[in-house]
N, C-alpha and C positions, 0 to 999 in steps of 0.2 A: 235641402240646400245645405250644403258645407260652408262654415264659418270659421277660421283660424281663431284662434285664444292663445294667450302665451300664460301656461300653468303655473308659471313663476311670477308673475303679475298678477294674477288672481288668487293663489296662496298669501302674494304679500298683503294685497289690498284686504281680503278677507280674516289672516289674521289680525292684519292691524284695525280691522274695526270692531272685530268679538273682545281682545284683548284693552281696546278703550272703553267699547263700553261695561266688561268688567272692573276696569279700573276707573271709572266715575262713579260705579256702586258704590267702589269698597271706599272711593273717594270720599263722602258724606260719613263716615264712621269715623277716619282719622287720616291726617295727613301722607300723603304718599313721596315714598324718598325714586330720586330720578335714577336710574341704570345709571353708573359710571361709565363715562366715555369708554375706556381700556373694554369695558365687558358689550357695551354695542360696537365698537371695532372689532370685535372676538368675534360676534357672533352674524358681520359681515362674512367670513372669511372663508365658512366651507359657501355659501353662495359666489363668491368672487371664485372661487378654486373650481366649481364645476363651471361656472360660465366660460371660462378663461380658456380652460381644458378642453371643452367642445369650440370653444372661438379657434385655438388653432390646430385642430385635428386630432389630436391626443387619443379620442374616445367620443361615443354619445351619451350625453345625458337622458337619464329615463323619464320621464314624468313624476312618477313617486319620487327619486332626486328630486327636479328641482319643484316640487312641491312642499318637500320637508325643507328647503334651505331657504326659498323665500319663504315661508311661512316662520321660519326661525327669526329671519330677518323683518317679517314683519311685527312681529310679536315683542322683537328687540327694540322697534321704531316706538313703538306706544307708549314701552313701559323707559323711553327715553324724554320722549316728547308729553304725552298727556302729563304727569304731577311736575313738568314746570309751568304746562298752563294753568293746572288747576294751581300753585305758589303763584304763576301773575295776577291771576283772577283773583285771588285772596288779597293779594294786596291791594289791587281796586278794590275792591268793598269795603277794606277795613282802614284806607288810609282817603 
C-alpha cells in the first residue's frame, strides 16, 4: 500500500523533537538562553522561499529541499520554544 507523508512535516516534527530533547539534557547542567526572534524568523525563510516557489510554479521542490529547510525550521522551533519553558518551569518551582 501507498501512503502519502509530506517530508517537510516530518523533518520539522523530527527535528524539533531530537533537538528538545537535546536541549532538556544540556537543560539540567545550566540555564539555556531562547534563539532571538530575528534568528528564528531568519531561519523560517529558506522554508517559506521553497514552499512559495513550488506554491506558484516557479520550479519543484526536491525532497532533500524540503527536508533540510523544515528540519532547519524545526530545530529553530525548539531551540525557540523549549528554554523559555524550561525559565517558566523554573519559576514555578522556585517561586
Amino acid at each position: 500500500f501507498q501512503m502519502a507523508i509530506c517530508q517537510r512535516d516530518t523533518a520539522i516534527w523530527g527535528l524539533l523533537l531530537l533537538t528538545s530533547l537535546v536541549l532538556v539534557w544540556l537543560g539540567r547542567r545550566r540555564r539555556l538562553r531562547a534563539l532571538p526572534l530575528w534568528a528564528y524568523a531568519l531561519a523560517a525563510v529558506p522554508m517559506a522561499v521553497d514552499a512559495l516557489t513550488q506554491l506558484v510554479g516557479w520550479r519543484e521542490s526536491t525532497p532533500l529541499l524540503r527536508t533540510l529547510t523544515g528540519g532547519l525550521f524545526g530545530m529553530a522551533t525548539a531551540l525557540l520554544v523549549v528554554p523559555l519553558l524550561d525559565e517558566g518551569f523554573r519559576e514555578l518551582r522556585e517561586g
